[in-house]
Backbone bond lengths (Angstrom), bond angles and torsions (degrees), N, CA, C in turn:
res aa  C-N    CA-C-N  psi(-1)  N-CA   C-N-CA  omega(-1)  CA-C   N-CA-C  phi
1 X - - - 1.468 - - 1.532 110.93 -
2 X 1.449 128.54 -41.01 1.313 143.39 -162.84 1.768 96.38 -77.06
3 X 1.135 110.32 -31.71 1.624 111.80 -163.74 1.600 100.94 -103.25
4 X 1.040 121.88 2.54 1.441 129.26 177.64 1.674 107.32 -108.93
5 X 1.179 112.62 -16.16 1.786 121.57 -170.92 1.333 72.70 -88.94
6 X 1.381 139.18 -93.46 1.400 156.97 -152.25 1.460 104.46 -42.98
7 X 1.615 121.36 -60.55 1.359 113.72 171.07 1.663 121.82 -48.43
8 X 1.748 100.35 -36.09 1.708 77.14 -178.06 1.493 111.72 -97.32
9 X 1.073 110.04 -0.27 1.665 127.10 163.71 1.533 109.04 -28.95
10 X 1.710 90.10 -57.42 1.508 93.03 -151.19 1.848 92.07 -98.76
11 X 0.892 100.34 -25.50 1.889 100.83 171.32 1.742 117.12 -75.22
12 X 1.569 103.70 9.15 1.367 81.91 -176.75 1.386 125.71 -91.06
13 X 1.563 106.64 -4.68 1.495 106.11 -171.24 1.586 99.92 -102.51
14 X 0.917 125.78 21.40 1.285 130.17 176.86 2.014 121.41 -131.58
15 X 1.327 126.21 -18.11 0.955 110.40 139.68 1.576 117.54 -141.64
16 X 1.236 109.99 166.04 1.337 103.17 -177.81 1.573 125.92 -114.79
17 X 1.828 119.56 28.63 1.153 111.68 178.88 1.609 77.52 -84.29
18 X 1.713 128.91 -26.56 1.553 104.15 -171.34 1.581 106.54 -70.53
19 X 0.902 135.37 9.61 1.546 123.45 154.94 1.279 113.33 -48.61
20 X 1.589 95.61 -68.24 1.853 108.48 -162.88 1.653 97.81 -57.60
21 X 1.378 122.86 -43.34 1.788 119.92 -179.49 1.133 108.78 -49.01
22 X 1.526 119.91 -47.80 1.650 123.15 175.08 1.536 116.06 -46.81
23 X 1.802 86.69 -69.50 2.060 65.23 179.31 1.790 140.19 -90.74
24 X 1.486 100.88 19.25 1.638 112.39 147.82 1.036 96.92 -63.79
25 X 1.603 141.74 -69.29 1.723 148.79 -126.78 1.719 73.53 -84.33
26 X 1.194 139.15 -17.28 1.713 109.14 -154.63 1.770 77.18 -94.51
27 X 1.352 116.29 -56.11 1.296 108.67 -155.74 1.395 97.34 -70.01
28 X 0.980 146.93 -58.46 1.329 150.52 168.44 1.700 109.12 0.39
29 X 1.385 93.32 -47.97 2.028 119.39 -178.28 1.611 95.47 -69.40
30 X 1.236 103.56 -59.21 1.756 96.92 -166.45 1.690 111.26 -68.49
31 X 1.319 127.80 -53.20 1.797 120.39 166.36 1.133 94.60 -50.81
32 X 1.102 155.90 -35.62 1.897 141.88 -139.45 1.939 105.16 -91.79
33 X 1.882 93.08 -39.39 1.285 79.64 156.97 1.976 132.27 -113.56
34 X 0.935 106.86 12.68 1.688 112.56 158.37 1.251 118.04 -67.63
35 X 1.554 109.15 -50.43 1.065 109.56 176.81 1.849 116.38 -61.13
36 X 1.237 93.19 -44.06 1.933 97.67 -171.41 1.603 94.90 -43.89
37 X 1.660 106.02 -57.70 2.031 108.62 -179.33 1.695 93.47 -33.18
38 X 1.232 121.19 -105.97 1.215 139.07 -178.12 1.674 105.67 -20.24
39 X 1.329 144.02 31.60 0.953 132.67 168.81 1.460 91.42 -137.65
40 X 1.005 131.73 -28.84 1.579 130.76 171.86 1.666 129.61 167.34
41 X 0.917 128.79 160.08 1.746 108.27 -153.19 1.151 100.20 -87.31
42 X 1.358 119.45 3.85 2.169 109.39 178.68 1.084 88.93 -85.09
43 X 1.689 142.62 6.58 1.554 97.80 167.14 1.599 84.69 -134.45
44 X 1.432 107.68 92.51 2.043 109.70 -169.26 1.935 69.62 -113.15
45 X 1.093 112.60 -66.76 1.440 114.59 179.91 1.358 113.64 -14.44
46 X 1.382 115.00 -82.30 1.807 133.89 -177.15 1.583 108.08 -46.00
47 X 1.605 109.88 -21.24 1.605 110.49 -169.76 1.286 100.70 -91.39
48 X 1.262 127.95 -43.56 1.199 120.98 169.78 0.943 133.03 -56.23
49 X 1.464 116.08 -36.42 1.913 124.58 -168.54 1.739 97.98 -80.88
50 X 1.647 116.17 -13.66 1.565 105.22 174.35 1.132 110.87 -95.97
51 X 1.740 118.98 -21.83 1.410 108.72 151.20 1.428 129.92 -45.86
52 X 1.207 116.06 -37.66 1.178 108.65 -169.54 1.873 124.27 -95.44
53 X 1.835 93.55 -13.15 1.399 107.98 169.39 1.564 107.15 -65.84
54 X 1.245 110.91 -22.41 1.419 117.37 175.25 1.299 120.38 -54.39
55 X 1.513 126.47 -55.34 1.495 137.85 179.00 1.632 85.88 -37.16
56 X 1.849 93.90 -67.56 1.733 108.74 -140.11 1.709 96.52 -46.65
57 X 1.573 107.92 -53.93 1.600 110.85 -168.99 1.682 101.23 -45.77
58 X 1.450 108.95 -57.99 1.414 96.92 -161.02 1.753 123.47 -51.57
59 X 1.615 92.50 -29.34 1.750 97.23 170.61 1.586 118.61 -55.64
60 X 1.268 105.99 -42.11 1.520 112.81 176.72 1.588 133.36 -58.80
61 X 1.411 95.37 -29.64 1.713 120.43 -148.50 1.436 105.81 -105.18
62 X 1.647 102.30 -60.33 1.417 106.97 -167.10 1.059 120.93 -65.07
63 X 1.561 133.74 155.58 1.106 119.23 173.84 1.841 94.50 -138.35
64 X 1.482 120.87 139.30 1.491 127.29 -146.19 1.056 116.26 127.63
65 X 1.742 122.64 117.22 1.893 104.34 155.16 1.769 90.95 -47.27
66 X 1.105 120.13 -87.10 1.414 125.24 -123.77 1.427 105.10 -66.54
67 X 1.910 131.99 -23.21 1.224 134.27 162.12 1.101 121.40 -50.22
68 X 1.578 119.50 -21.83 1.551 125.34 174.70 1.633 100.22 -97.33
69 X 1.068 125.20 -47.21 1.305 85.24 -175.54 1.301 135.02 -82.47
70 X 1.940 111.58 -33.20 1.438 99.00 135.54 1.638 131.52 -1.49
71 X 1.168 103.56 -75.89 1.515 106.39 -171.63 1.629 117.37 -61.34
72 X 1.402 104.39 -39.65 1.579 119.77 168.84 1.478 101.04 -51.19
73 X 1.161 134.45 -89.13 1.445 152.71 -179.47 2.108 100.60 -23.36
74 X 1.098 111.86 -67.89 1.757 117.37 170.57 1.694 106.69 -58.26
75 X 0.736 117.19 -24.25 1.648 119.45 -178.05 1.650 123.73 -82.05
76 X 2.107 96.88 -43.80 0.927 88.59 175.04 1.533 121.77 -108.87
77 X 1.177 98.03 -8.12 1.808 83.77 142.88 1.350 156.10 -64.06
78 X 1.555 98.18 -27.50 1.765 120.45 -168.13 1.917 84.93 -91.23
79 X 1.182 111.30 -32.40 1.587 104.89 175.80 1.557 112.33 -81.56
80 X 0.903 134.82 -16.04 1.575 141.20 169.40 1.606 106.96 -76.92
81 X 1.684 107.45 -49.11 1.339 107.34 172.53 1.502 114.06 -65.01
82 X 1.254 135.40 -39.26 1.718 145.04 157.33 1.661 99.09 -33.71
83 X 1.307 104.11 -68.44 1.658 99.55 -150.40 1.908 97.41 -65.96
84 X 1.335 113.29 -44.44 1.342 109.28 179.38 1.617 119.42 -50.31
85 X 1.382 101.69 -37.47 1.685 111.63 -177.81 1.671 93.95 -66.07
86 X 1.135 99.69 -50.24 2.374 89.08 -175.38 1.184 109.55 -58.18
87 X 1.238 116.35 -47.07 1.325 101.91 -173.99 1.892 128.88 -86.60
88 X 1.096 84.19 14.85 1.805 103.10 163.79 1.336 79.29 -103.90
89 X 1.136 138.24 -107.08 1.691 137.24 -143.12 1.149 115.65 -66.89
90 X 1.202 116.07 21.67 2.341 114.50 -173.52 1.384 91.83 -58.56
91 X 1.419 117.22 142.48 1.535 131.43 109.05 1.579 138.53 -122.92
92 X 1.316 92.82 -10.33 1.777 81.44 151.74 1.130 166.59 -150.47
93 X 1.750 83.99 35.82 1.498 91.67 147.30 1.804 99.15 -122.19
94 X 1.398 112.37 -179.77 1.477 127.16 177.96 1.109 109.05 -63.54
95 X 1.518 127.88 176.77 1.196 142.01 146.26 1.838 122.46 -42.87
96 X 0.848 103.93 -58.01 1.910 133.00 154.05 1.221 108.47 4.22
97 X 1.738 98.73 -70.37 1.458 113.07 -138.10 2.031 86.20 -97.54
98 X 1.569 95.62 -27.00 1.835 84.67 -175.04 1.595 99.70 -85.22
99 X 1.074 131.20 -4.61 1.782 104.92 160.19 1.486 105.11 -99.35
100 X 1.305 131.65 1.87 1.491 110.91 145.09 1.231 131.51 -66.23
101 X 1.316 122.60 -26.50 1.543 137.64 -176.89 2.002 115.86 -76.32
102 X 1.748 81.31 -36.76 1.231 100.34 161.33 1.781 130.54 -71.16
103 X 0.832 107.69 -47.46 1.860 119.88 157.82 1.550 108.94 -39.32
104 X 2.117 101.71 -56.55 1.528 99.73 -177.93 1.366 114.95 -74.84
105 X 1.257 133.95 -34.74 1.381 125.75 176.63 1.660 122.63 -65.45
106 X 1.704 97.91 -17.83 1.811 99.86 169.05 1.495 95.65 -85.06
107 X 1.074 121.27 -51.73 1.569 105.75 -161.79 1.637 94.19 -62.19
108 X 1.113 124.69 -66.25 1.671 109.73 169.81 1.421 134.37 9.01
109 X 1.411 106.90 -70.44 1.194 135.07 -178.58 1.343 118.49 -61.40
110 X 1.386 97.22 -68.60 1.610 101.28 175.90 1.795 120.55 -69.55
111 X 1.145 108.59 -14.35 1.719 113.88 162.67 1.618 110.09 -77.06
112 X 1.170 112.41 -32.57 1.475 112.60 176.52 1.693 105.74 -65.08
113 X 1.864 114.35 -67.17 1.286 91.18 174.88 1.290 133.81 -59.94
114 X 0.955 129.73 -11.72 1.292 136.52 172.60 1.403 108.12 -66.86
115 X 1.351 124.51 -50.25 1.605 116.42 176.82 1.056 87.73 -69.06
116 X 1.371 126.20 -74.38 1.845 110.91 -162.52 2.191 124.63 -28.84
117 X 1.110 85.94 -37.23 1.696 96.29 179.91 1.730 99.22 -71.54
118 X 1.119 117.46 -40.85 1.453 115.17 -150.85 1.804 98.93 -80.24
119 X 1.663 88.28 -29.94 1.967 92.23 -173.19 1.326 95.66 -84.90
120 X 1.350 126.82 -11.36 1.807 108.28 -162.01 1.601 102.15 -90.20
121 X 1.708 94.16 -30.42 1.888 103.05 174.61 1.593 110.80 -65.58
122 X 1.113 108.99 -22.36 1.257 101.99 -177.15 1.244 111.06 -77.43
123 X 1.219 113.51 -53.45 1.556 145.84 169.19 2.154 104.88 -29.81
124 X 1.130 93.31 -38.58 1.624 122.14 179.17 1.127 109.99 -45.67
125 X 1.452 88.04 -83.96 1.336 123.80 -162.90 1.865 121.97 -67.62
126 X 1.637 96.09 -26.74 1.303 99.45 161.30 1.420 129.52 -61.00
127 X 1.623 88.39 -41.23 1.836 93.83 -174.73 1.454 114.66 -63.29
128 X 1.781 106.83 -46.91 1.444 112.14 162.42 1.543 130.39 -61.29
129 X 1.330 113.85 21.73 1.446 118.06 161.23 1.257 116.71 -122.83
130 X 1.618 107.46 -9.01 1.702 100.70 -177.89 1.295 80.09 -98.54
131 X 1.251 141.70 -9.89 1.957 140.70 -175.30 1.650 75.31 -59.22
132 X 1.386 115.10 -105.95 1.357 138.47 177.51 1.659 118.17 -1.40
133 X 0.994 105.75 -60.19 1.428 117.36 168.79 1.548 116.76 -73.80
134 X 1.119 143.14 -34.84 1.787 132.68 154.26 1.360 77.72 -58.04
135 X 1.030 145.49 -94.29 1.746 137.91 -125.43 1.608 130.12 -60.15
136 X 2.026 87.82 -27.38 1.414 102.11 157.78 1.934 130.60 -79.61
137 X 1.516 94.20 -4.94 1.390 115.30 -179.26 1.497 113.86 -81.30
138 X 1.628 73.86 -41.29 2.168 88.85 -175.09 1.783 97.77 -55.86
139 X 1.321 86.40 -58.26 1.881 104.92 -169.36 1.708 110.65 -44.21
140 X 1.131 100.57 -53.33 2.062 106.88 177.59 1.491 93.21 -56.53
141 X 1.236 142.52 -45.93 1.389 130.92 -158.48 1.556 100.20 -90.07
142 X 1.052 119.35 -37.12 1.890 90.53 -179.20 1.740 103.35 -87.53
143 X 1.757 129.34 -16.26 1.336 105.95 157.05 1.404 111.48 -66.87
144 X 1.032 147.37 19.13 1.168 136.43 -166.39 1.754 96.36 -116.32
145 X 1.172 108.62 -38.20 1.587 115.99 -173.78 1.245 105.06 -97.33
146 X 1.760 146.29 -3.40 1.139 162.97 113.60 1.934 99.30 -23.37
147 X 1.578 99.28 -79.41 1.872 96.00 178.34 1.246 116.18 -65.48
148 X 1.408 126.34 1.10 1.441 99.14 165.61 1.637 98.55 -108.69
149 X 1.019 134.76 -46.50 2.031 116.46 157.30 1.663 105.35 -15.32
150 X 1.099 119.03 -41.56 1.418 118.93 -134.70 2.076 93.22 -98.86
151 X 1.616 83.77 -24.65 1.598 89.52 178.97 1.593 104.85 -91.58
152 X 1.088 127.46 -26.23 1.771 123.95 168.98 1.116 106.04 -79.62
153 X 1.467 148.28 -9.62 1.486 132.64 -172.64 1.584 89.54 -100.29
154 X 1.292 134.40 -17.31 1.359 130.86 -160.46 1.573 83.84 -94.89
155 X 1.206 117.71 -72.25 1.996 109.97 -170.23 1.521 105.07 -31.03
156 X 1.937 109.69 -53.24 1.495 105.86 -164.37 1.880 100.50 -65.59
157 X 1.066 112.97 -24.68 1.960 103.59 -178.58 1.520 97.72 -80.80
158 X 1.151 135.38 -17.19 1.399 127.98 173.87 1.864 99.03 -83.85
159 X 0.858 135.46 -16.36 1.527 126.62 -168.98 1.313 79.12 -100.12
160 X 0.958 138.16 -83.43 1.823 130.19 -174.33 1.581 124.00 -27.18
161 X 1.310 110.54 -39.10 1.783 112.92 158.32 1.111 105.62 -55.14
162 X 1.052 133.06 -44.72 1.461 137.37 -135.58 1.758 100.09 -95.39
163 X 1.330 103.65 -48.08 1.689 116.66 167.04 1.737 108.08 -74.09
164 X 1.308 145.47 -24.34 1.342 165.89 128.74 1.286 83.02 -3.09
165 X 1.739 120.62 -97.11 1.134 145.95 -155.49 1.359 120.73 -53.71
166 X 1.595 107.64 -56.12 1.498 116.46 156.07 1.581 111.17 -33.08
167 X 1.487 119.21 -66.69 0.980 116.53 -169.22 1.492 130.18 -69.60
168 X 1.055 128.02 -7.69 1.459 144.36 171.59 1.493 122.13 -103.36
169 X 1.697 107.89 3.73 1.329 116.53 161.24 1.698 97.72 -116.76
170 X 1.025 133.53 -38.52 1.585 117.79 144.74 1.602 111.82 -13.58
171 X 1.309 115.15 -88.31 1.465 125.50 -173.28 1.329 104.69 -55.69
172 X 1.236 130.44 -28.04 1.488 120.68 167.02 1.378 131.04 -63.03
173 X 1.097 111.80 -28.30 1.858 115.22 -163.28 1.867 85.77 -135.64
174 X 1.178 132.77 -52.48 1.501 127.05 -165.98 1.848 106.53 -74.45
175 X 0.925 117.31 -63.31 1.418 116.36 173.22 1.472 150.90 -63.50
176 X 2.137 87.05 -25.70 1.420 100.90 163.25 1.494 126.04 -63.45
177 X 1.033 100.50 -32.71 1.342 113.44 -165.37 1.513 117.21 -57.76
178 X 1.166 93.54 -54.66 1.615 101.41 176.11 1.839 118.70 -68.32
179 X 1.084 90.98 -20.29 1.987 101.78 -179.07 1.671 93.95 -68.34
180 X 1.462 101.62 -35.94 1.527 94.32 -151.67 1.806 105.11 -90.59
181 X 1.684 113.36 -7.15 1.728 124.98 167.89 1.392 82.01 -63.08
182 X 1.480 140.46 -61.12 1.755 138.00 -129.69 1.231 84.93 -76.18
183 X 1.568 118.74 -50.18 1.830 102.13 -164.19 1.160 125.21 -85.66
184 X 1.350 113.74 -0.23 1.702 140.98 144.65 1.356 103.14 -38.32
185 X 1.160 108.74 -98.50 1.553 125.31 -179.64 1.433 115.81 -4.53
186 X 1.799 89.93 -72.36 1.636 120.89 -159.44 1.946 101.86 -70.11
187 X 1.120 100.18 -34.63 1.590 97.95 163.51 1.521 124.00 -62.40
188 X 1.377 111.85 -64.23 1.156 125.45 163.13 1.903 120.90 -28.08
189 X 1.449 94.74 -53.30 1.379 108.30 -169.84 1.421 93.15 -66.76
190 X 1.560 131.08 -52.33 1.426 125.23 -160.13 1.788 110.40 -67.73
191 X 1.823 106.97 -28.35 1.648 74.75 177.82 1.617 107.35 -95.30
192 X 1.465 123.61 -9.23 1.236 92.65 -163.81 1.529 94.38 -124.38
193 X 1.927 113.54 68.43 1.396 123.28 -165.39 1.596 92.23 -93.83
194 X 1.289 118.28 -26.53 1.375 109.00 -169.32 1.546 115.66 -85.20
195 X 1.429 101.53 -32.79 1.771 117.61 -177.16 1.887 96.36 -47.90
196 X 1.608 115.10 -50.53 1.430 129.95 -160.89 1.301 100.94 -60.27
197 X 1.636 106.36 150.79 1.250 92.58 165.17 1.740 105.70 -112.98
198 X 1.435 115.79 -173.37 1.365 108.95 -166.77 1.447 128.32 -56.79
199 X 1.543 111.05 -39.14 1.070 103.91 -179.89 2.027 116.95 -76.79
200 X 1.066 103.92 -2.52 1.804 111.47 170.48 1.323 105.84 -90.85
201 X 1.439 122.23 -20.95 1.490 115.75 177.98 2.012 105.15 -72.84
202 X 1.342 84.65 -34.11 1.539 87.09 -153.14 2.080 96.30 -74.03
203 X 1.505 112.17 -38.83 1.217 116.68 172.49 1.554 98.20 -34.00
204 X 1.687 113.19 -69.51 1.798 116.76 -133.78 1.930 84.74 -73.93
205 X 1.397 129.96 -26.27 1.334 129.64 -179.67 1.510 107.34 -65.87
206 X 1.613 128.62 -30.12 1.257 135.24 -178.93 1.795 101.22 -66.79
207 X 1.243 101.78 -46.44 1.842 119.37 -154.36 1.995 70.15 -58.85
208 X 1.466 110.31 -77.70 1.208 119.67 179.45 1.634 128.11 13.55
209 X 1.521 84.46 -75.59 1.330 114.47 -170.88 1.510 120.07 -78.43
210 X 1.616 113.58 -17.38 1.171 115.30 165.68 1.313 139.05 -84.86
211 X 1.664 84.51 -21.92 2.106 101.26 -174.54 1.650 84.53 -91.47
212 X 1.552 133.01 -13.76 1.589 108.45 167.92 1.186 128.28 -84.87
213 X 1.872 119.82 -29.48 1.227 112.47 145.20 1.671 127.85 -38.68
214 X 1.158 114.64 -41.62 1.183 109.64 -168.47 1.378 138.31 -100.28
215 X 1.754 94.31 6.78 1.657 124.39 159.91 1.662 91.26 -88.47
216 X 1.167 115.74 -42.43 1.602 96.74 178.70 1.378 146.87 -33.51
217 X 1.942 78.04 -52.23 1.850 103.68 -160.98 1.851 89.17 -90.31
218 X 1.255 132.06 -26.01 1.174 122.53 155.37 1.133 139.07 -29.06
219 X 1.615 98.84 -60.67 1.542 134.52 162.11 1.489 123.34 -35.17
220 X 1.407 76.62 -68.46 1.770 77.60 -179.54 1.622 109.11 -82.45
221 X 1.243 126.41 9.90 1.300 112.67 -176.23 1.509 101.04 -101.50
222 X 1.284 115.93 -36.63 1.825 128.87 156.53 1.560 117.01 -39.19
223 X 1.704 116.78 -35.58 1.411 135.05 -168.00 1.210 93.77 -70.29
224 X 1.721 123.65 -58.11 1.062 149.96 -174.46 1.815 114.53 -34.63
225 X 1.314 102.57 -60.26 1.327 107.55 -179.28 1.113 127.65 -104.74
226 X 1.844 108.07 9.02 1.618 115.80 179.86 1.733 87.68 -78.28
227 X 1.584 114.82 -34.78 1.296 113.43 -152.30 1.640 93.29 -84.58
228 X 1.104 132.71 -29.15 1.736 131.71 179.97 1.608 119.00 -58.59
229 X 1.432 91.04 -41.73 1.440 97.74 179.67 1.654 108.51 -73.88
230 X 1.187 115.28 -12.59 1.705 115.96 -178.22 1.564 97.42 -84.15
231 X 1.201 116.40 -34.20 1.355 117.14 -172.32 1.690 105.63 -66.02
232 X 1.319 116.23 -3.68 1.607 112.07 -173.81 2.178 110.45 -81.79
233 X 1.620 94.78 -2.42 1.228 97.69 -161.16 1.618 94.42 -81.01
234 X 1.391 131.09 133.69 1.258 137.96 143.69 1.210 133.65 -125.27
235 X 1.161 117.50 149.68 1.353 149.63 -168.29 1.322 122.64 -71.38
């Protein structure tokens, strides 16, 4: 019996037809001794002590909240019903010796649930920390892929200041300049339009017309790449 607890002891986390052997061998223990009672009171003794190997096996064997207590619950009834049946029908041993057996099969019991509660919380509580811990793992990795989005949208808003700035000192010193020949001109031309004669009007209107084309095509070629560089922003 001792080398069969121990063998599947150590085989249990590794295969599992010895599960199903375990809990035949448990129930096997609990009929093996009801029945022994029910066959005659010289063996009330032997029925009990497999009642009670029963608790112990199932602590060892089972694997399940509810397969253990199941098994607890059938065990310790059919063993309560055992010990009550001996001690209506004892003859051989005393009264004595069956409320000692009785003491050990309560303390039994209630030490079993008690480990059972204490291993299943543990049992719990582990799972709910590796829960917690993947979830805090998950969580670091998408802030992590959040801060690096968060670090490319910041470079691209720093290259956009930077083209911002360019571009509004462009229009400061490159574009003024030429606005400010046209209103030269056009001043010029208005007071002394009459002094001119036609063909000097028509020259300073040519000069005119060329430095505005050519604030234009500037213009829009500046428009051009203020708006490209905006296009670098993504989302």
């Amino acid at each position: 019996m001792l080398l069969l607890i121990f063998t599947y002891s150590g085989l249990r986390e590794k295969r599992y037809l010895v599960i199903v052997v375990n809990n035949f061998h448990c129930l096997s223990l609990l009929f093996m001794g009801f029945g022994l009672v029910l066959i005659g009171p010289q063996y009330n003794f032997k029925g009990i002590i497999s009642c009670i190997l029963l608790i112990v096996a199932s602590h060892f064997f089972i694997r399940g909240y509810w397969s253990t207590l199941l098994l607890y619950a059938i065990g310790s009834v059919m063993g309560l019903v055992t010990i009550v049946y001996s001690y209506m029908h004892f003859t051989t041993y005393d009264h004595a010796e069956v409320v000692g057996l009785i003491t050990v099969f309560v303390g039994i019991v209630i030490l079993s649930f008690n480990n059972e509660k204490i291993r299943y919380n543990e049992f719990y509580l582990k799972r709910n920390l590796m829960q917690e811990k993947d979830k805090t793992q998950s969580q670091n990795i998408q802030l992590q892929s959040i801060n690096k989005r968060l670090d490319v949208t910041l470079k691209q808003l720093e290259e956009v200041d930077k083209s911002k700035n360019k571009f509004f000192s462009v229009i400061a010193h490159d574009l003024r300049s030429p606005f400010s020949s046209v209103v030269s001109l056009t001043e010029e031309l208005n007071v002394n339009f009459k002094e001119y004669s036609l063909p000097e009007i028509e020259s300073r209107v040519r000069i005119i017309e060329e430095s505005t084309k050519s604030t234009l095509d500037f213009l829009n070629n500046l428009l051009f790449w203020a708006s490209s560089q905006l296009n670098l922003i993504t989302c």
